[in-house]
C-alpha positions as CSV (number, residue, x, y, z in Angstrom):
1,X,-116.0,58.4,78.6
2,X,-119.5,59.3,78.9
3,X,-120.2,56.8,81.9
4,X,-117.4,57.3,83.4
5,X,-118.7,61.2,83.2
6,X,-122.1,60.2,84.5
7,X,-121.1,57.9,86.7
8,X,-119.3,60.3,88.6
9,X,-121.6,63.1,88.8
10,X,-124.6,60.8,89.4
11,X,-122.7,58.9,92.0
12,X,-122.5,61.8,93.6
13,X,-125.4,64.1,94.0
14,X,-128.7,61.0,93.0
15,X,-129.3,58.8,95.6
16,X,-130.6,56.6,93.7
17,X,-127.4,55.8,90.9
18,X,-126.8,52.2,90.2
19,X,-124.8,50.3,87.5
20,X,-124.1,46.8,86.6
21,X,-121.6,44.6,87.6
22,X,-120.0,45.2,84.3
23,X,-120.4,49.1,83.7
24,X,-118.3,48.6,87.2
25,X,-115.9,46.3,85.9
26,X,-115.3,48.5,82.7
27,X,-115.2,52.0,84.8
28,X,-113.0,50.3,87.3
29,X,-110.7,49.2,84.0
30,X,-110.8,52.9,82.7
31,X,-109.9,54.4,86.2
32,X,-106.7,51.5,86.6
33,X,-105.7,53.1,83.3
34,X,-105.8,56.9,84.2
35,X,-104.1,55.9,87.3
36,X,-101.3,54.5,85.4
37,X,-101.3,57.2,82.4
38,X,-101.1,59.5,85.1
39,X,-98.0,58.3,87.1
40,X,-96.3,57.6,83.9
41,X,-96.3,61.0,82.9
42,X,-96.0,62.6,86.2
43,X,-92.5,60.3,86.8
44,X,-91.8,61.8,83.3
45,X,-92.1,65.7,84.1
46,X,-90.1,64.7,87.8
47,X,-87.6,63.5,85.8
48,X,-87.4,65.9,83.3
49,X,-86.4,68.9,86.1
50,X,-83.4,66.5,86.9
């Protein structure tokens, strides 16, 4: 979680961030993940208010 944490703040505000080709492959792995953890349990609150 750390690089994900830097990576996103050092993305951001140094101009001079890089990474390797497979910190990228592993943060791009974690954010498939989120996205998914998050849709699963935002379909399960929707469906909760019916």
């Amino acid at each position: 979680m750390k690089l994900l944490r830097k990576a996103y703040v050092s993305a951001r505000y140094n101009p001079d961030y890089s990474i390797t080709s497979e910190e990228l492959t592993w943060l791009a792995e974690r954010v498939d993940y989120l996205q998914e953890l998050t849709e699963k349990i935002c379909k399960e609150k929707i469906e909760s208010f019916v």
